[in-house]
VEXMINU-867296 format. One line per 8 residues: number of its first residue (from 1); their letters; for each residue x, y, z of C-alpha. Coordinates in nm, 4 decimals, decimal comma, m for minus. Layout:
% residues N
NUM) a) X:Y:Z  ...
% end
This chain:
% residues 375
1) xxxxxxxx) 0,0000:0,0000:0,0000  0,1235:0,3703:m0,0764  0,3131:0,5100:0,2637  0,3623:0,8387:0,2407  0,0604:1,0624:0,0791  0,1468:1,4242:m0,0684  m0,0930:1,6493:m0,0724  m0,2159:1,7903:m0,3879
9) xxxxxxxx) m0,4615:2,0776:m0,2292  m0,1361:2,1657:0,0028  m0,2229:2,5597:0,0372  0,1823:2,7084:0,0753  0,2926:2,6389:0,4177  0,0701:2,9461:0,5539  m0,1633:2,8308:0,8112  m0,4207:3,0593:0,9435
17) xxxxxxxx) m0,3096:3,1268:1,2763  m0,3719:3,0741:1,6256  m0,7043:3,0775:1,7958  m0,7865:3,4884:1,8790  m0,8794:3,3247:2,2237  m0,5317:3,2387:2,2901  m0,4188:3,4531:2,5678  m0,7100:3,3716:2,7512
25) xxxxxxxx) m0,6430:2,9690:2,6788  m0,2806:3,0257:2,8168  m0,4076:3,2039:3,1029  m0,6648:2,9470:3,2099  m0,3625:2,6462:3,2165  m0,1537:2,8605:3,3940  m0,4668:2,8403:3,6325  m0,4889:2,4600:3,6734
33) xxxxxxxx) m0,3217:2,4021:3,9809  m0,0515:2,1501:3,9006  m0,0568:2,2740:3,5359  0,3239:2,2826:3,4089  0,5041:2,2816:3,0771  0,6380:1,9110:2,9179  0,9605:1,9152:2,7957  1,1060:1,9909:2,4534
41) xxxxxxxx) 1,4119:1,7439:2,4061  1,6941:1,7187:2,1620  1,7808:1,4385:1,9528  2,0463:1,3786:1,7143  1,9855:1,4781:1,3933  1,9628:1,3090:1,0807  2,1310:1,4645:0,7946  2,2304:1,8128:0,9775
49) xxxxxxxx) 1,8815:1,8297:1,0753  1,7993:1,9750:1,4281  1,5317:1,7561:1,5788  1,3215:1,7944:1,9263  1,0726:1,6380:2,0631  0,7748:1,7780:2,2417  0,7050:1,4774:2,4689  0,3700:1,5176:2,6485
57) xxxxxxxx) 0,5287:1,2267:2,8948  0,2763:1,4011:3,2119  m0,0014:1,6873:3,1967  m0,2296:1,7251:3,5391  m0,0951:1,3387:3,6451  m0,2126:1,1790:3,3259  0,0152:1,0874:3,0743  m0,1100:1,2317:2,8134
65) xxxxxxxx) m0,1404:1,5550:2,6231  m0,5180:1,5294:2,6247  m0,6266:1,7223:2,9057  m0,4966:2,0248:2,7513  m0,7446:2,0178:2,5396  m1,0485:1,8384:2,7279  m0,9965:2,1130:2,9756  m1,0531:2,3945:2,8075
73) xxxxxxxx) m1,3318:2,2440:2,6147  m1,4852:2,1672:2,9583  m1,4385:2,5612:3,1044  m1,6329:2,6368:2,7614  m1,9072:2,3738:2,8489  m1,9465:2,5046:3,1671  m1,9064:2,8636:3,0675  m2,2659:2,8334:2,8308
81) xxxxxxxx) m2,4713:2,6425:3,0831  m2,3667:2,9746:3,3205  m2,4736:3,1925:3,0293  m2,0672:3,2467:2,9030  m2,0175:3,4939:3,1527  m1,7133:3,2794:3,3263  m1,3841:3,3952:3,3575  m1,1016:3,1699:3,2184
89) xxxxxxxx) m1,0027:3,0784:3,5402  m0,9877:2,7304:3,6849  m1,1291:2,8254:4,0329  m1,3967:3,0235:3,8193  m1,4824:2,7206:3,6485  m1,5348:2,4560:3,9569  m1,7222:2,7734:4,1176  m1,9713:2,7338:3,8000
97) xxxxxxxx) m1,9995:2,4066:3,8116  m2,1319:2,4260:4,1517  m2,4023:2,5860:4,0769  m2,5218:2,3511:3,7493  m2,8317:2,1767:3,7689  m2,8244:1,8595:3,9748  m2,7897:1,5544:3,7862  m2,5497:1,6967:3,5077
105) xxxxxxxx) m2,2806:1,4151:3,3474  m2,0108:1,4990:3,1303  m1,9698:1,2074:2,8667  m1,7648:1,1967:2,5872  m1,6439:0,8334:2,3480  m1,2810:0,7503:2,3823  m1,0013:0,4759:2,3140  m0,8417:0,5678:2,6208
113) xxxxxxxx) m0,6286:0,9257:2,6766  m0,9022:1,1914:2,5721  m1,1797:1,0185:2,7938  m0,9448:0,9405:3,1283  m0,9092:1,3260:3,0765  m1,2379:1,4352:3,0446  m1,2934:1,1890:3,3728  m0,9900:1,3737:3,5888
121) xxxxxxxx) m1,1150:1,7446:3,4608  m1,4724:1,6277:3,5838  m1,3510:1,4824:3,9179  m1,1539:1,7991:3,9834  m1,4813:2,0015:3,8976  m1,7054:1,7792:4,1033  m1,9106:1,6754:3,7983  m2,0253:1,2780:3,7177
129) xxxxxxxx) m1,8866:1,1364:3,3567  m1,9816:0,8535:3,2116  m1,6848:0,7725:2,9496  m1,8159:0,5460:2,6614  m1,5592:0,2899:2,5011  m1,5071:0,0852:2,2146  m1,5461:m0,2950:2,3396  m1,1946:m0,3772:2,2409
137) xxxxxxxx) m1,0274:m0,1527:2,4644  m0,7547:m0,2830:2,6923  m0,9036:m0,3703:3,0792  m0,5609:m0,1447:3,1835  m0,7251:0,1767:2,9912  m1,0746:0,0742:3,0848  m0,9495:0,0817:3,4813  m0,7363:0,3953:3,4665
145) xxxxxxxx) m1,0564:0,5801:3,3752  m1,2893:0,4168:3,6601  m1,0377:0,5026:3,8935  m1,0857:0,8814:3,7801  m1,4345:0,8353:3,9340  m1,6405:0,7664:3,6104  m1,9059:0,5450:3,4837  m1,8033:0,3624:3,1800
153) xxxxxxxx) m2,0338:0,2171:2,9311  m1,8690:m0,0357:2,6699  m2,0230:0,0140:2,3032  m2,0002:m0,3343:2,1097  m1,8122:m0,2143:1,8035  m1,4957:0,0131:1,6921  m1,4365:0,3840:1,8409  m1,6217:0,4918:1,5606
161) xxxxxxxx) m1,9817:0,3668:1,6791  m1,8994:0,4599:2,0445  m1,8927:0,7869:1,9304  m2,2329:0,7912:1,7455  m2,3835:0,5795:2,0845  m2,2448:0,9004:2,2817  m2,3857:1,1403:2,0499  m2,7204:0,9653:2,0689
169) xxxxxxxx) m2,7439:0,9140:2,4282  m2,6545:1,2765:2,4475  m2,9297:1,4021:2,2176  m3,2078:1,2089:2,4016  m3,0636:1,3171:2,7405  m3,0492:1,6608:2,7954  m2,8631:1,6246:3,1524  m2,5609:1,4714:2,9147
177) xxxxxxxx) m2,3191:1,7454:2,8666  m2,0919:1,6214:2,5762  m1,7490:1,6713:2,4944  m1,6170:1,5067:2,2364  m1,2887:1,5675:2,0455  m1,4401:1,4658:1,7188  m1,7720:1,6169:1,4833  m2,0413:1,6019:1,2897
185) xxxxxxxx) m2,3336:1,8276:1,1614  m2,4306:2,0298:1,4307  m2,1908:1,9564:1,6486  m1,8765:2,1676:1,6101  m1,8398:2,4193:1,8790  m1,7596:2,1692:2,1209  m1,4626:1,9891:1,9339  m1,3068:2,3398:1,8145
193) xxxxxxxx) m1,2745:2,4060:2,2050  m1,0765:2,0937:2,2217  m0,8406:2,2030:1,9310  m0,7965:2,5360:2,0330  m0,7051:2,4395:2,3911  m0,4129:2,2219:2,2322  m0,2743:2,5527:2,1212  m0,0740:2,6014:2,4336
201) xxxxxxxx) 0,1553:2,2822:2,3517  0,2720:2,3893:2,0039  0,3275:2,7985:2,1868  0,5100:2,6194:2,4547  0,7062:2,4382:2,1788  0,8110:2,7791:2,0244  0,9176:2,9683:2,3578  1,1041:2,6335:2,4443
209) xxxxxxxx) 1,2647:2,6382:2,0975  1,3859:3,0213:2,1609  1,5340:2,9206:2,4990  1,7102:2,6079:2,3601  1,9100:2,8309:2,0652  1,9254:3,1840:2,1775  1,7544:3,3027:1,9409  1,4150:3,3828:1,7570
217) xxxxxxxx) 1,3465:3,0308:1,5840  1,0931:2,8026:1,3864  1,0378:2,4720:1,3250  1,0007:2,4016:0,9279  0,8903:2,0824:0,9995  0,6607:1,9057:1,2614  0,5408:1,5408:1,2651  0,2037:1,5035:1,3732
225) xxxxxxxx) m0,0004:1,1964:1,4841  m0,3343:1,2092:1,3681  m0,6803:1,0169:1,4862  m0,9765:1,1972:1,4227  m0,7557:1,4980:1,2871  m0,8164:1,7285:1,6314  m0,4386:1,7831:1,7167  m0,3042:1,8137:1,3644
233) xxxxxxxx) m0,5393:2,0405:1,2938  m0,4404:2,2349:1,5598  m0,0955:2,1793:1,4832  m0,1670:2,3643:1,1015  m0,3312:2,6480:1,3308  m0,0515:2,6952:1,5630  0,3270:2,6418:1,3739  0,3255:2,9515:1,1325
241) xxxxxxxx) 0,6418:3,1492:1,1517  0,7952:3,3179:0,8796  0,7552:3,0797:0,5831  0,5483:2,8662:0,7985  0,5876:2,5015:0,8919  0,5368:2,1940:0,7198  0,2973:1,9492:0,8860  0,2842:1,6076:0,8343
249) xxxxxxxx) 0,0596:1,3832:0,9828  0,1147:0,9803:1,0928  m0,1409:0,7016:1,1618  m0,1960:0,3380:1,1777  m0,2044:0,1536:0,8717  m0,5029:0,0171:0,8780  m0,6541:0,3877:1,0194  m0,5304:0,6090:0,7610
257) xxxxxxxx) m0,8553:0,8194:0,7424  m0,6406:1,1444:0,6758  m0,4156:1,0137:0,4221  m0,7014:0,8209:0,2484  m0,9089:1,1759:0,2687  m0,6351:1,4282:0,1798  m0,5337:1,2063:m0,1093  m0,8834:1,1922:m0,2389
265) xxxxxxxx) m0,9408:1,5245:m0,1850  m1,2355:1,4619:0,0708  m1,3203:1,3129:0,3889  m1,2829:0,8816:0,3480  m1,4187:0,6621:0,5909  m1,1930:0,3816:0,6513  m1,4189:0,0662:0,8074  m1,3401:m0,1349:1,0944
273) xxxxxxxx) m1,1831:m0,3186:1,2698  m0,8988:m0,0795:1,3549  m0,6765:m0,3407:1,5606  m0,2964:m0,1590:1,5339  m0,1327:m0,1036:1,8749  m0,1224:0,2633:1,8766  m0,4892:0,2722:2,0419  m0,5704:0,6512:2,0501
281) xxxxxxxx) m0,5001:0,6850:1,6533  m0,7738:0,3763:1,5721  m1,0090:0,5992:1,4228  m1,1747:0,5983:1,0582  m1,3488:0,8817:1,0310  m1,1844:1,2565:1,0480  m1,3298:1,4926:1,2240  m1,5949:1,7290:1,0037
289) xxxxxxxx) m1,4714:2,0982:1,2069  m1,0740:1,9315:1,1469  m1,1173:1,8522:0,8244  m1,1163:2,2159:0,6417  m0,7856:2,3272:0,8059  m0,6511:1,9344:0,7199  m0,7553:2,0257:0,3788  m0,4958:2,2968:0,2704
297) xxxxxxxx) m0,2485:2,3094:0,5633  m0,1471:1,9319:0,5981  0,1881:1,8497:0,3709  0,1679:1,4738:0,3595  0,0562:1,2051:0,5488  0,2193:0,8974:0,6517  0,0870:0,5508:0,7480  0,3041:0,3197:0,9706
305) xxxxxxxx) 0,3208:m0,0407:1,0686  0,3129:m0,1626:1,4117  0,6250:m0,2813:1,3760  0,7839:0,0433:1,2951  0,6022:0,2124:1,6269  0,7630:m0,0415:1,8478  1,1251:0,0279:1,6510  1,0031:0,4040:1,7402
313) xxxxxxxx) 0,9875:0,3198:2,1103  1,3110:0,1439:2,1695  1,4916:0,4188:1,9906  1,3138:0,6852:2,2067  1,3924:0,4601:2,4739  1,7720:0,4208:2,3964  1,7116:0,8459:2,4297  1,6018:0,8056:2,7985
321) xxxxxxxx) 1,2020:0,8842:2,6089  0,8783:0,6498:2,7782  0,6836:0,7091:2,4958  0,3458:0,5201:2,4209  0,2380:0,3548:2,1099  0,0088:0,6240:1,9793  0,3215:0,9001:2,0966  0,6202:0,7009:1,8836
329) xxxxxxxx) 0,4422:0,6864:1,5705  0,5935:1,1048:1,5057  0,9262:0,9060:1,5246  0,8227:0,6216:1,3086  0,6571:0,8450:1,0448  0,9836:1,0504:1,0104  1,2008:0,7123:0,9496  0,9650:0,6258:0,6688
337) xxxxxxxx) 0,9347:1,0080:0,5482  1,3236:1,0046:0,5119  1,2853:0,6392:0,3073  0,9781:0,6218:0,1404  1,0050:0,8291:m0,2260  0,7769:1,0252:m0,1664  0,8831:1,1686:0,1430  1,2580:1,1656:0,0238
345) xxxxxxxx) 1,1646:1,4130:m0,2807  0,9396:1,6221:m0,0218  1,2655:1,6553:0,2200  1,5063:1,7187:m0,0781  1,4092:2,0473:m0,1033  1,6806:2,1309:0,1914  1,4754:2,3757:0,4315  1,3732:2,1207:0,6385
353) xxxxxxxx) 1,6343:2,1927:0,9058  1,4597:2,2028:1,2359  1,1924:1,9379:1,2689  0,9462:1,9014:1,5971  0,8422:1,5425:1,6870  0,5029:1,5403:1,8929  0,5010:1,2404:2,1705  0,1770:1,3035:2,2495
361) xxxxxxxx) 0,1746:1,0300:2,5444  0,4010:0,8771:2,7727  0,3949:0,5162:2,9232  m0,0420:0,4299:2,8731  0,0393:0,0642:2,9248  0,3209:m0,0627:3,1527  0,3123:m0,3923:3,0971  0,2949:m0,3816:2,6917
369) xxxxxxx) 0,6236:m0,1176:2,7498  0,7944:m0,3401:2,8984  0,7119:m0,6244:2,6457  0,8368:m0,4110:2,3553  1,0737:m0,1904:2,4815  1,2404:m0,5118:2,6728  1,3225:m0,3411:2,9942
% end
């Protein structure tokens, strides 16, 4: 099958910006008691290349760069049941929710990191969840959530039809505040919270950058993992400096739904089962609010093997980097960028000289880490 997927509707490398709400994003995760920046790492290059990794090993506890966004999505949430009229303040927010209506539930569908963070944001907030999941998810992910204090429901079939049984539920319940990371008609608002909240990694990534060099800087290239197309859309949003950044997004296999899409020039369902090992990136459908911005500021996509993810994680291991399965694949997708012919002719161009890698999770699974990363 084709690898590496340039896109033909690729609009020049100028994305459209951050969200005008970012300020008041920062501001609210500089709130978050416990809220603190993940680290930006350097790895040897390849080729003279500079290359750092923005590993979202721990955010809140969770390891996971999820909450970044499931928390500001849930200050928004809470913000329009109190009439939008709350500050973007943490303590503002658990004040509001104090005062909802009895009998409120946040609820959202997940493969694992985006619903244990919707669970700890709700438990800090004093609000119920009820997290629904696909019926192949690991016991380990299904536990980690429970123990955040929420009710999980398990949907028999892929993470694809636990997030239609969410939606449902949620439309016949009107105590069922949802928050998922992924849209549909009529439902957009909600998901764009998400995206913009993951705005603060990629301005972390930049002030990080700065302090690293000594010097104003950009990335020219940044390698994206993609499920529903959430965080590499916000990725486009977020990395424009000067001539603006390359993004290129990576996913299973056998869940390419952005490649598929961007190659045929409009959203492609891929169908079930999604079975690779990099859990939070099982997703065949991309996200309808993602999918514009996807559209014209993604580069090329990139579909990887599970083989090449666990490769990915002993070599970020060997780096003193717990990384995931879903959080290697921005390492694997750059080894099969630099071999795959498409990817070589879109690197020989030469400006590709500082390159971010997004580890979007640390260790999700201890005992599979051990197994692959044999120690």
């Amino acid at each position: 099958m084709e690898r590496v997927s340039v896109n033909p509707a690729w609009a020049g490398g100028r994305a459209p910006g951050s969200a005008p709400d970012a300020a008041e994003i920062e501001a609210f995760h500089a709130s978050m008691p416990g809220f603190q920046r993940t680290p930006l790492i350097a790895l040897p290059g390849q080729d003279g290349r500079r290359v750092f990794v923005k590993h979202e090993r721990e955010r809140l506890g969770l390891p996971s760069f999820k909450v970044v966004g499931a928390s500001w999505a849930i200050h928004r949430v809470v913000a329009d049941k109190c009439g939008g009229t709350v500050p973007p303040r943490f303590e503002a927010t658990a004040a509001a929710a104090r005062s909802l209506p009895a009998g409120m539930v946040l609820t959202t569908a997940t493969d694992g990191n985006h619903g244990r963070a919707v669970a700890h944001i709700g438990r800090r907030l004093g609000i119920a969840c009820r997290i629904y999941v696909p019926s192949g998810m690991l016991p380990a992910r299904i536990a980690v959530i429970k123990k955040e204090g929420a009710e999980v429901t398990v949907v028999d079939g892929s993470y694809d039809d636990t997030v239609r049984r969410s939606a449902a539920d949620a439309r016949e319940n009107p105590h069922h505040l949802l928050v998922s990371d992924t849209s549909w008609p009529g439902y957009e608002t909600v998901p764009s919270a998400v995206a913009a909240g993951y705005g603060t990694i990629f301005r972390e990534a930049y002030a990080q950058l700065a302090e690293a060099t000594g010097e104003p800087a950009a990335f020219d290239l940044a390698v994206v993992p993609a499920g529903v197309g959430a965080f590499a859309s916000a990725a486009v949003r977020n990395l424009t400096r000067g001539e603006g950044c390359d993004v290129v997004t990576v996913e299973p296999r056998a869940a390419d739904c952005v490649r598929r899409s961007l190659a045929a020039g409009r959203p492609v369902t891929v169908p079930g089962p999604h079975e690779s090992i990099m859990a939070g990136l099982n997703c065949g459908e991309v996200s309808r609010v993602a999918w514009p911005v996807l559209r014209g500021g993604v580069r090329a996509a990139v579909a990887v093997s599970d083989d090449e993810v666990m490769d990915a994680m002993r070599r970020l291991a060997d780096e003193g980097i717990a990384a995931g399965e879903s959080g290697a694949a921005s390492l694997a997708g750059l080894a099969v960028l630099a071999e795959d012919p498409a990817g070589v002719r879109l690197l020989s161009s030469g400006r590709h000289r500082t390159v971010l890698l997004l580890v979007t999770e640390g260790v999700t699974d201890p005992d599979a880490y051990r197994t692959i990363v044999r120690r």
